[in-house]
TORVO-18005 format. One record per residue: x, y, z of N, C-alpha, C, O in turn; residue in three letters. Coordinates in steps of 0.001 Angstrom, whole numbers, plus 500000, padded with zeros to 6 digits. Example, Ala and Ser with C-alpha at 12.3 -4.5 7.8 and 13.67 -1.06 7.14 Angstrom:
BEGIN
513190494310507800512300495500507800513200496700507800514236496681508465ALA;512850497750507080513670498940507140512900500030507870513409501138508039SER;
# end
This chain:
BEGIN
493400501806482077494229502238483200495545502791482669496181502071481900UNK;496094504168483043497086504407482683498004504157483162497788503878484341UNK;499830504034482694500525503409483539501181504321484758501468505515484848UNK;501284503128485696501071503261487281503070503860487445504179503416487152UNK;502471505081488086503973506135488427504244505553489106505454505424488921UNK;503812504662490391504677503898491481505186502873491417506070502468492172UNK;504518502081490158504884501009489729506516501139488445507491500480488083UNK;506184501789488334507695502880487124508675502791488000509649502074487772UNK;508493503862489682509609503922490551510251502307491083511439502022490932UNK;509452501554491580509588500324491619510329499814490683511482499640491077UNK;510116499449489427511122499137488625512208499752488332513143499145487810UNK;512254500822488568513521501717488141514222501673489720515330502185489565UNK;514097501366490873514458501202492302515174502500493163516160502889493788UNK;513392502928492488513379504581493270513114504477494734513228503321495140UNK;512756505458495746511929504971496481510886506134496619511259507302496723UNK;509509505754496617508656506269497033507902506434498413507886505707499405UNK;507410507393498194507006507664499980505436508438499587505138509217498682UNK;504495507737500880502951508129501431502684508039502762503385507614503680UNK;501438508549502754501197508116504021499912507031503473499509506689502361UNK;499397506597505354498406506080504867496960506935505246497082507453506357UNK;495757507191504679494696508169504883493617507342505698493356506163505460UNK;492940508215506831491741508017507016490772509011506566489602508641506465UNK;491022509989506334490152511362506491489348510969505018489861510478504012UNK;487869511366505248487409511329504213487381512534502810486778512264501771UNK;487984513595502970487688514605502439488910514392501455490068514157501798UNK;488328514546499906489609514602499033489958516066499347491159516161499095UNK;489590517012499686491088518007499966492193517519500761493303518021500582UNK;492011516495501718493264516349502007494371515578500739495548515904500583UNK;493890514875500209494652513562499589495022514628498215495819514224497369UNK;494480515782498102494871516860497194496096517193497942497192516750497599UNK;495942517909498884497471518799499609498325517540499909499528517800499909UNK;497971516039500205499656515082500276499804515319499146501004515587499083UNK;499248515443497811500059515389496233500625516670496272501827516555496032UNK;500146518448496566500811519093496219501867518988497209502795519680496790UNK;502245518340498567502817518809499507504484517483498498505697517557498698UNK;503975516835497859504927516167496658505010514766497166505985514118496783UNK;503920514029498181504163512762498412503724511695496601503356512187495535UNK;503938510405496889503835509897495543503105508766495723503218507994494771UNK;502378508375496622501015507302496943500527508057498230500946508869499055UNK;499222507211497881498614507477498876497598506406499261496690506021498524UNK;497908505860500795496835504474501292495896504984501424495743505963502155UNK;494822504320500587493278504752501068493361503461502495493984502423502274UNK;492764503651503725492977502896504634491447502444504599490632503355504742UNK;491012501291504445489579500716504691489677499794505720488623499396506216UNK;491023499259506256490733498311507412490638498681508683489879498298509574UNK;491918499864508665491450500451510343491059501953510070491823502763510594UNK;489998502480509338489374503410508758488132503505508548487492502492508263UNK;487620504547508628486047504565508182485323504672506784484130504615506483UNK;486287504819506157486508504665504449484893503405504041484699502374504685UNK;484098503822503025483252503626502537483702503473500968484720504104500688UNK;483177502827500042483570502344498662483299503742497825483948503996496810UNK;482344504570498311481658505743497838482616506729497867482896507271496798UNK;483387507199499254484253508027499438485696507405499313486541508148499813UNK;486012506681498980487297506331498376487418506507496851488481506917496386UNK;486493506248496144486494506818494497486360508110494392486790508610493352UNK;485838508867495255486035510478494904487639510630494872488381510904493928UNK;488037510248496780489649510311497109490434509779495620491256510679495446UNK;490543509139494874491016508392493718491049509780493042491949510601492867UNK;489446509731492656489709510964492006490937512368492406491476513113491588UNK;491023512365493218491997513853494105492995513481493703493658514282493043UNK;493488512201493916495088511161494079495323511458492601496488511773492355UNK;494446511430491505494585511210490214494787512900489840495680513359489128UNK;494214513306490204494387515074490015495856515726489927496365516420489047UNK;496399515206491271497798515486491556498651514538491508499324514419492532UNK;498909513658490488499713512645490377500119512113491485501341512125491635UNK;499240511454492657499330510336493367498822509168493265497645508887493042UNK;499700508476493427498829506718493213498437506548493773498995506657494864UNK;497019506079493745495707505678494710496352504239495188497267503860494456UNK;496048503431496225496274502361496630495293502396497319494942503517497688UNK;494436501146497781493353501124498977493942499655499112494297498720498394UNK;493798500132500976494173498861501875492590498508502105491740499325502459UNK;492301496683501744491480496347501690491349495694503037492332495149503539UNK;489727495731503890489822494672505184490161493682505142490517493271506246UNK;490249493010504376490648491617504483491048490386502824490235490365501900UNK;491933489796502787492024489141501551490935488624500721490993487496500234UNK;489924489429500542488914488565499609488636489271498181488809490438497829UNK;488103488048497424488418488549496162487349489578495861487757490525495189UNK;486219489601496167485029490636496006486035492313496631486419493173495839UNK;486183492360497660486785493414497948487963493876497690488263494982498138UNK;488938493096496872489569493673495979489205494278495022489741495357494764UNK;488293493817494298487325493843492902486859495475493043487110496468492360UNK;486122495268494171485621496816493631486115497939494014485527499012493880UNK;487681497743494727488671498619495320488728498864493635488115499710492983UNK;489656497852493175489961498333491575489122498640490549489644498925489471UNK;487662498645490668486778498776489908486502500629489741486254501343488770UNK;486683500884491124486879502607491279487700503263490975487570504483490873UNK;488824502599490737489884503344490161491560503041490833492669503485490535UNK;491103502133491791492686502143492486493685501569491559493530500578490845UNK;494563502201491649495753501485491048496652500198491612497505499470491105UNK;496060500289492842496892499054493404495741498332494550494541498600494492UNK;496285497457495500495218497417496419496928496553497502497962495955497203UNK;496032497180499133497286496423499925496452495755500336495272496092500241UNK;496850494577500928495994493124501762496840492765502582498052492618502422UNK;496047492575503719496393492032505182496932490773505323496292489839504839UNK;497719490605505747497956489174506687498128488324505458497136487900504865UNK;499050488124505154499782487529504299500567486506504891501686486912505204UNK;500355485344505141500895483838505727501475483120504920502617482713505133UNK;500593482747503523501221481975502536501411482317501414501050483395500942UNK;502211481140500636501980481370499515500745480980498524500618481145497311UNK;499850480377499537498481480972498844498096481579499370496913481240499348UNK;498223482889500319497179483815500634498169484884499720497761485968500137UNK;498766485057499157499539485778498131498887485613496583498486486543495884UNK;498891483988496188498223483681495178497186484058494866496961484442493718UNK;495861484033496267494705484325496225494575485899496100493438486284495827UNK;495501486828496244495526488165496248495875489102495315495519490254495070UNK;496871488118494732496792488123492911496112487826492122495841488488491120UNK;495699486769492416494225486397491181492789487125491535491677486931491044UNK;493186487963492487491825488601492579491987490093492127491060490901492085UNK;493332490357491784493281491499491282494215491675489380494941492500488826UNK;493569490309489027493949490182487629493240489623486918492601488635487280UNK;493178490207485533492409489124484790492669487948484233493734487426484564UNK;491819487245483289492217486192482805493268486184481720492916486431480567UNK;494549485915482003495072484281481928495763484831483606496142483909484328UNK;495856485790483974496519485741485138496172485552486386496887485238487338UNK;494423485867486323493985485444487703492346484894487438491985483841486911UNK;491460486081488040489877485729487556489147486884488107487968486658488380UNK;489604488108488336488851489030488260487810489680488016488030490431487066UNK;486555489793488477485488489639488112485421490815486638486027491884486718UNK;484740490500485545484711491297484721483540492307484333482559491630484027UNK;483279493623484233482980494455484152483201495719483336483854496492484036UNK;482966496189482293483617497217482134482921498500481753483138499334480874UNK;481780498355482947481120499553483213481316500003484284480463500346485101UNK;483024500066484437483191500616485952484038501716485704484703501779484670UNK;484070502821486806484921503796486396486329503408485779486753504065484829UNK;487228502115486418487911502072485842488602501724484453489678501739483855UNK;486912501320484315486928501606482258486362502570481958485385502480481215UNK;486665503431482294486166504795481723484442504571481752483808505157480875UNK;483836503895482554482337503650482200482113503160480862481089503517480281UNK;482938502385480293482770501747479174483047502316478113482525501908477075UNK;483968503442478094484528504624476739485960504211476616486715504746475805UNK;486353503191477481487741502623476882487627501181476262486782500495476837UNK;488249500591475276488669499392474767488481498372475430489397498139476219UNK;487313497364475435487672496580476820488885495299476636489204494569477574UNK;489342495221475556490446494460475508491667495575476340492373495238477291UNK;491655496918475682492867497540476358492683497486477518493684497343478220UNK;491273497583478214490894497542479836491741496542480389492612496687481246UNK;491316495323479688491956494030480438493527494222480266494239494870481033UNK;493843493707479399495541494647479421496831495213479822498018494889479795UNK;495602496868480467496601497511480972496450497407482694497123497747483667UNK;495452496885482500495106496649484211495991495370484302496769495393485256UNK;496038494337483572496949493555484277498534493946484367499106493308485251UNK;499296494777483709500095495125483415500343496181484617501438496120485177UNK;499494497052485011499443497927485682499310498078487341500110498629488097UNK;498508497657487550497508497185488705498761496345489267499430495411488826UNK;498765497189490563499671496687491838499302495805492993498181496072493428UNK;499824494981493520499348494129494100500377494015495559501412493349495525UNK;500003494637496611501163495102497913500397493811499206499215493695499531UNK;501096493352499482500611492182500780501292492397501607502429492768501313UNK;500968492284502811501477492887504429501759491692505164500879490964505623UNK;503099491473505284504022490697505976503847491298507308504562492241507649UNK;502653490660508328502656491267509368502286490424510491501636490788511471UNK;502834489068510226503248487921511584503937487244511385504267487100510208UNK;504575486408512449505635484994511859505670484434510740506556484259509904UNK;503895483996510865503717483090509800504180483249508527504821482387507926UNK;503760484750507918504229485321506774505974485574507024506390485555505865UNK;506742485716507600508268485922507859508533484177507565508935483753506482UNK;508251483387508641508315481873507590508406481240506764509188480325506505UNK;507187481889505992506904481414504769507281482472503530506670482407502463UNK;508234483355503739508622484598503057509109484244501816508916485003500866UNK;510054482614501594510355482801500335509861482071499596510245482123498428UNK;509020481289499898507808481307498955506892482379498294506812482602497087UNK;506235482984499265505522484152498991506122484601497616505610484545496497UNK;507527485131498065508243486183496951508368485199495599508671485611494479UNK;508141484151495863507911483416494552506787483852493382506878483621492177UNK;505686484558494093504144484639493517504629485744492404505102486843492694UNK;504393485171490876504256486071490291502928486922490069501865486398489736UNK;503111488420490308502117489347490034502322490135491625501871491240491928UNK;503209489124492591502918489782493891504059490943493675505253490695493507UNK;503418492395493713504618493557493103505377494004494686506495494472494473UNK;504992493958496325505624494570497085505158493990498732504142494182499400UNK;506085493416498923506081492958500207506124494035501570507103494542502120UNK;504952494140501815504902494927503015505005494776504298504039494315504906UNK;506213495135505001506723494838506471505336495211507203505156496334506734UNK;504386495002507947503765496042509326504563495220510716504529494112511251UNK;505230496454510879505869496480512077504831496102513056504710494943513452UNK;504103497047513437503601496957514913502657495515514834502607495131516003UNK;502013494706514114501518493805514230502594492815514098502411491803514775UNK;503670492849513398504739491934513485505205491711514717505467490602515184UNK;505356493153515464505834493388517495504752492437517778504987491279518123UNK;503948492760517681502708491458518481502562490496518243502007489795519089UNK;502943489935517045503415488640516735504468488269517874504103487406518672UNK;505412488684517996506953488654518743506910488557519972507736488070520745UNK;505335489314520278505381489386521855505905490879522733505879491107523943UNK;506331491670521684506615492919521856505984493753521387506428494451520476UNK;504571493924521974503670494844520822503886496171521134503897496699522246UNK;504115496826519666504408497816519567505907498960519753506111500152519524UNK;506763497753520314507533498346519943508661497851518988509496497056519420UNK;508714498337517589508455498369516896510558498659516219511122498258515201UNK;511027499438517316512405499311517505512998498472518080514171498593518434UNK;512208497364518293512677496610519381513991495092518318513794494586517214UNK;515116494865519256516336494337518072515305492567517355515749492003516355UNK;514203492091517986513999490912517239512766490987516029512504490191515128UNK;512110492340516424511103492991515169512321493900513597512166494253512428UNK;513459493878514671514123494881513351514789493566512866515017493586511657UNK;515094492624513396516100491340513093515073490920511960515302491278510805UNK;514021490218512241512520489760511764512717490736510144513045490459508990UNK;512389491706510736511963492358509533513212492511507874513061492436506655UNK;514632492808509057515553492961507833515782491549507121516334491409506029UNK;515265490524507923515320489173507304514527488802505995514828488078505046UNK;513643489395506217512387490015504982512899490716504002512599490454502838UNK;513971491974504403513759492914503437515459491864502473515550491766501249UNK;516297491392503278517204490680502772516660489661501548517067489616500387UNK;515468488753502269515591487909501380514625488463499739514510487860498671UNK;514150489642500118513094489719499005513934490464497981513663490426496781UNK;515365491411498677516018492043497140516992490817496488517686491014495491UNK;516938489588497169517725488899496498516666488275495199517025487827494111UNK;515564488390495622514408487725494604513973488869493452513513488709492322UNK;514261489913494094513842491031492963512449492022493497512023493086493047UNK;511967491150494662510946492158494973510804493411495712511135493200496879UNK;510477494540495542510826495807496052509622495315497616508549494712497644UNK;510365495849498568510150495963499811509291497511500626509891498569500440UNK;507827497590501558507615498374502391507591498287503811507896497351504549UNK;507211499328504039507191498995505550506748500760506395507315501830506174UNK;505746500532507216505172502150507718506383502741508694507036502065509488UNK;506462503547508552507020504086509612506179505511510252505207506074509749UNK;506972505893511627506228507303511892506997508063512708506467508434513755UNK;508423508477512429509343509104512028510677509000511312511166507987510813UNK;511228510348511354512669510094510223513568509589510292514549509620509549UNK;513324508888511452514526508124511689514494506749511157515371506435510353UNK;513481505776511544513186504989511424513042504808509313513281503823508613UNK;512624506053508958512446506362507187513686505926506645513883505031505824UNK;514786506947507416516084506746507264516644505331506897517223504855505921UNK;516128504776508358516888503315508801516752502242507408517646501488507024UNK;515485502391506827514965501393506063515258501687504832515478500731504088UNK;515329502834504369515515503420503151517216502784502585517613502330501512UNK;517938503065504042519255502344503671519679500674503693520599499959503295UNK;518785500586504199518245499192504336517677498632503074517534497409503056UNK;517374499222502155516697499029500996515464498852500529515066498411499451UNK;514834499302501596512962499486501529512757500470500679513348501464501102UNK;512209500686499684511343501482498664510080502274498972509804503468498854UNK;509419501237499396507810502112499318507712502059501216507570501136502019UNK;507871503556501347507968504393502569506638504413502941506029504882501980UNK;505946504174503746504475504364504579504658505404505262504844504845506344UNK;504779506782505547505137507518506531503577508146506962502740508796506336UNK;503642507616508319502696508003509196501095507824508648500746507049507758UNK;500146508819509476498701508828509009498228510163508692498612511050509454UNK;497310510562507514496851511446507248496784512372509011497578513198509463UNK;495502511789509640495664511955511268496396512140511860496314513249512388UNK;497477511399512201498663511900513087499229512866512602499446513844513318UNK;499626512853511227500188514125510432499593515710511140500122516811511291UNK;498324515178511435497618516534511006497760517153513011497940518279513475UNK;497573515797513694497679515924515265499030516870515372499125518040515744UNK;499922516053514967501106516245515158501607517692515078502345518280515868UNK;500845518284513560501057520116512930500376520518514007501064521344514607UNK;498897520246514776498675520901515363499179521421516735499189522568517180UNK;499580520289517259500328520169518688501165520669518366501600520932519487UNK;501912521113517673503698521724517705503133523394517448503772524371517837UNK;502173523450516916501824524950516753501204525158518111501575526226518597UNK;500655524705518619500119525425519982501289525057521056501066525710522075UNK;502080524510521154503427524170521865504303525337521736504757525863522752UNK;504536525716520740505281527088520202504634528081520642505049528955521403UNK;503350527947520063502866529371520614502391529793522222502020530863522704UNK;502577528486522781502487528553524916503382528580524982503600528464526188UNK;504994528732524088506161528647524878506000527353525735506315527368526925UNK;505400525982524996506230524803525677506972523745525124507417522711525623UNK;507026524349523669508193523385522960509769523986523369510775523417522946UNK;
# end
C-alpha cells in the first residue's frame, strides 16, 4: 500500500474535502479527482455499491490521486476486510457508541500486533501477491485509515474515550442521524445538533484527533472548517449531479 495522501493532510492539519459516491460508474469518481476533490466515499451503506464495483471505483480514485475510502454497512470485521482487501485506503464505520465499537473497528482493519485482520496476500491490495508480504503487512498498518461516525448520543457520551483508541485516525460527526438522535431529525442547523457536535469537534483537537463531518452546502463547509473540522464530506456524487442539472434548466426557463 502506498502512502495514504489523506492521511499526510491529516497529519500535517490540512483540510481535505469529498464527497460521498453512489454512482457506480468510475467515470464519475475520475471527474471528482480531475474536478481536484481529495477523497472520495465509496458509500455501501445507503448505496447500491457491490464489492465488484467498488474495486474498479478504487481503481479511478487511484488514477487521479483520490483516496478511496468505503463506508462499510455496518461494524464488522469481515466487511471491513474485504473493503481493504480491494484496495481501499481507509474504511468509514457506522455508529460508533463505544470505546469498543472503535476498538473493534480498528482491529479489523489492522494487522497483527495491532489488530487481527484477516490475512491474505492474494488480494489486489497486495499487488495479487507481487508485493513483499512483510511490506504488505507494514504499510497497511501504517497506512490504512480508520474513520468512525459519531452519529448518536451514545457516541457524543462516550467521545472521550473513543478518542482514546489508538489506530482510530478520524472522528466523524453525521449530523443528520445525530438530529435524530436529538429529536430534531434533520435539521441539522439546529443550536443543540451544532452544540452536540462542536462538543465533539472541541474535545477531539484537544486529544489530537482530526475531526469530519458531511455537509451539503458552503456555508455550513465554512462553519466547520473554522471550527476546525478537516475532512469535509461535501454532499453526494447524486445530489451534486441533481443539483448541476436543475440550475441548468432553471437558467435556461428563465426561473432562476
Amino acid at each position: 500500500m502506498k502512502e495514504s495522501r489523506l492521511k499526510k493532510m491529516m497529519r500535517e492539519g490540512q483540510v481535505a474535502l469529498g464527497p460521498f459516491a453512489k454512482l457506480s460508474s468510475p467515470a464519475t469518481v475520475e471527474i471528482m479527482g480531475h474536478a481536484g476533490f481529495d477523497f472520495v466515499i465509496l458509500d455501501m451503506e445507503h448505496g447500491p455499491l457491490g464489492y465488484e464495483t467498488v474495486e474498479n471505483l478504487v481503481r479511478a480514485a487511484e488514477l487521479v490521486n483520490v483516496t478511496p475510502i468505503v463506508r462499510v454497512t455496518e461494524n464488522n470485521p469481515s466487511l471491513i476486510l474485504r473493503a481493504l482487501d480491494v484496495g481501499a485506503q481507509g474504511v468509514e464505520v457506522p455508529h460508533i457508541g463505544d470505546k469498543e465499537d472503535a476498538e473493534c473497528a480498528v482491529q479489523a482493519a489492522k494487522f497483527t500486533p495491532e489488530g487481527h485482520r484477516g490475512v491474505c496476500r492474494f488480494v489486489r491490495a497486495a499487488g495479487y501477491s507481487s508485493m513483499d508480504r512483510y511490506k504488505h503487512f507494514e504499510t497497511s498498518n501504517l497506512e490504512t485509515m480508520v474513520i468512525g461516525h459519531i452519529e448518536g448520543m451514545e457516541g457524543v457520551r462516550n467521545i472521550d474515550e473513543i478518542l482514546t483508541v489508538k489506530g482510530f485516525d478520524i472522528a466523524f460527526i453525521g449530523p443528520y442521524d445525530l438530529s435524530q438522535s436529538l429529536g430534531v431529525p434533520g435539521q441539522v442547523s439546529h443550536p443543540v445538533v451544532v452544540e452536540r457536535m462542536t462538543e465533539v469537534v472541541e474535545k477531539a483537537k484537544r486529544q489530537g484527533v482530526a475531526v469530519g463531518t458531511f455537509v451539503d452546502d458552503d456555508e455550513a463547509a465554512k462553519r466547520w472548517i473554522d471550527a476546525g473540522v478537516q475532512y469535509i464530506s461535501y454532499s453526494v456524487d447524486v445530489g451534486i449531479f441533481y443539483e448541476a442539472c436543475r440550475a441548468i434548466v432553471k437558467r435556461v426557463r428563465g426561473e432562476a
